[in-house]
N, C-alpha and C positions, 0 to 999 in steps of 0.2 A: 504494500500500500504506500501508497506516496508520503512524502512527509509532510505536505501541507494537507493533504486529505487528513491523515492521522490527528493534526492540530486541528483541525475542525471540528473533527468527532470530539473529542475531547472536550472540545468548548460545547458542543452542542448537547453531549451527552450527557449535560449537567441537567439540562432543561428536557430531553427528550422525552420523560415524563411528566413536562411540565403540571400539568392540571390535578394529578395523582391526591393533591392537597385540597383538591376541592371536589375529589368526587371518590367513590368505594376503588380502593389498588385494585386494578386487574389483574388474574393468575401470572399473565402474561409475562408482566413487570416484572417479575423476579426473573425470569427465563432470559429476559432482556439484559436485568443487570448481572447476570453469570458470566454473561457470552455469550446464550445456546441461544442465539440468533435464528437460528429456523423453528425450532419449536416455539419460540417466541410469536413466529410469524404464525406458525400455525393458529395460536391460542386466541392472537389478536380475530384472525379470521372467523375463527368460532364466535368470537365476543361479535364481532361485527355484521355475523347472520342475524342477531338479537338487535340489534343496534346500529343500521347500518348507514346513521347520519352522523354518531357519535364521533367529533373532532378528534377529540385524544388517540379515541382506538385508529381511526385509520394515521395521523402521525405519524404514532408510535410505530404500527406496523410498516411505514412506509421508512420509521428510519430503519427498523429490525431489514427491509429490504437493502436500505442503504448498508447496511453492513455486512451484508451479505456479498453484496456488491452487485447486486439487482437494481440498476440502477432504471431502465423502463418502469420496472412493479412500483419501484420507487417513487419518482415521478409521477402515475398516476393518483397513488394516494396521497400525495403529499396534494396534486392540483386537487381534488376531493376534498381537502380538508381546507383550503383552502375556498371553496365554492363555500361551505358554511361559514367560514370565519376568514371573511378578505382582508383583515384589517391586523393579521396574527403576525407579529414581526418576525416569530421563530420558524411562522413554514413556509416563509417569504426567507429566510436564509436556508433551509434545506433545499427551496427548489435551487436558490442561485447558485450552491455548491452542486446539487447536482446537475446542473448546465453547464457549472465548468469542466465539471469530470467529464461529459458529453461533447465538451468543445462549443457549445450552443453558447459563446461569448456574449451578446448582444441580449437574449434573452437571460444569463446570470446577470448581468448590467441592469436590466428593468428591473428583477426580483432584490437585488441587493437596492438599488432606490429607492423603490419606494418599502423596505423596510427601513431603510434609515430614515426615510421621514416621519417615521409612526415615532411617536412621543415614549421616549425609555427604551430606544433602542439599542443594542450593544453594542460594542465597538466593531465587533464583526461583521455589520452590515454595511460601513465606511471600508471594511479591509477585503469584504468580498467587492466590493464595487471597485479598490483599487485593483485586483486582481483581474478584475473582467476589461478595467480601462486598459491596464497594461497589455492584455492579449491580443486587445484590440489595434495595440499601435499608438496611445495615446498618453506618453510617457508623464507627460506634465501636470493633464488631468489625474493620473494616478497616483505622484507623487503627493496631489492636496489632498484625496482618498486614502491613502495610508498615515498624511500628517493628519488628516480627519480623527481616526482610528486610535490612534496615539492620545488625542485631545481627549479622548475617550476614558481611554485608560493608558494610563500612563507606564504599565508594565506589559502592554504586549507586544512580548519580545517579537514573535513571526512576522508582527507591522514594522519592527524595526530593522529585522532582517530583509526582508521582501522590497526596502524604503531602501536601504543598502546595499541590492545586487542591481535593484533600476539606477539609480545613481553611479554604479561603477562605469554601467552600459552608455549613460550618457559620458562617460569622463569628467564624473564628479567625485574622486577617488577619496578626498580630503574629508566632503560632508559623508559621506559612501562610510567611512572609517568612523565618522562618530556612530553613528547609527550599529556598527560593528560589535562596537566596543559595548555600547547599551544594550544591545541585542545578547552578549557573553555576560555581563556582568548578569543578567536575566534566565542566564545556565541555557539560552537557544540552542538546538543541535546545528553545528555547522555553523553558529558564529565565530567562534574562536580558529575556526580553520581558516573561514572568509576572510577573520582583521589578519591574520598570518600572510595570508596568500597578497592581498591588495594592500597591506596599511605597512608594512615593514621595510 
């Protein structure tokens, strides 16, 4: 798995339960937070023959898809869960991560936007949108997308990493190395190689 997919999961995976606090855990959820990512999907699917407008349960099952690495199955439910709840900033960042896994640049660009305009959104919605502007060729737009991110939260190391290989590419070495160095002092994989390789 890629290493920025992996940082995604992680951040998402905090939330991919989200609503769990406002409704009865599904059996599911546990299967999910194990790993056992397909029985997971199964379980959700059960739940969702019973319930088959319930936001959480298709999410959820769309990330157990996401993990899986079903990224089609995935996408569907996550637009599904989205048709009930358009204004949801977390399935408005799964679909845009998985359009970039897809290569569908321009559509993660839309879904990462307008979660970041939704009021409390994470920085990860600034950092997927840099990622999609970057794909697309638009170094400078991306640039203020990952400094967006950062404004955000001040410790995401991967916005500082990701702010630090587009700036090498422009031969911005100098700023490229600050970014390096906050990205390592933040334990990044592949920071400390990056300020080695560019900053010495």
């Amino acid at each position: 798995m890629k290493l920025f997919q992996k940082a995604l999961i992680v951040t998402l995976l905090s939330s991919s339960i989200w609503a769990c606090t406002e409704t009865k855990k599904d059996p599911a959820d546990t299967y999910f937070e194990r790993g056992n990512y397909e029985l997971a999907a199964q379980k959700y699917t059960e739940s969702l023959k019973l319930k088959p407008t319930d936001v959480t349960l298709l999410y959820n099952r769309g990330r157990a898809f996401q993990e899986l690495g079903e990224m089609n199955k995935a996408r569907v439910d996550f637009e599904s869960a989205l048709a009930y709840d358009p204004n949801n900033f977390q399935i408005l960042l799964s679909l845009s991560a998985v359009q970039l896994e897809e290569k569908n640049f321009a559509s993660a660009l839309l879904y990462a936007t307008k979660a970041e305009e939704i009021s409390g959104a994470p920085a990860m919605a600034s950092f997927l949108k840099g990622r999609a502007l970057h794909q697309l060729g638009l170094p400078e737009d991306a640039l203020k997308a990952y400094g967006a991110a950062i404004q955000v939260d001040k410790d995401f190391a991967q916005a500082y990493y990701n702010r630090g290989l587009l700036k090498v590419a422009l031969n911005r070495n100098k700023q490229a190395c600050e970014d390096f160095k906050l990205a390592s002092v933040l334990e990044y994989s592949g920071a400390s190689e990056a300020f080695n390789k560019y900053c010495k």
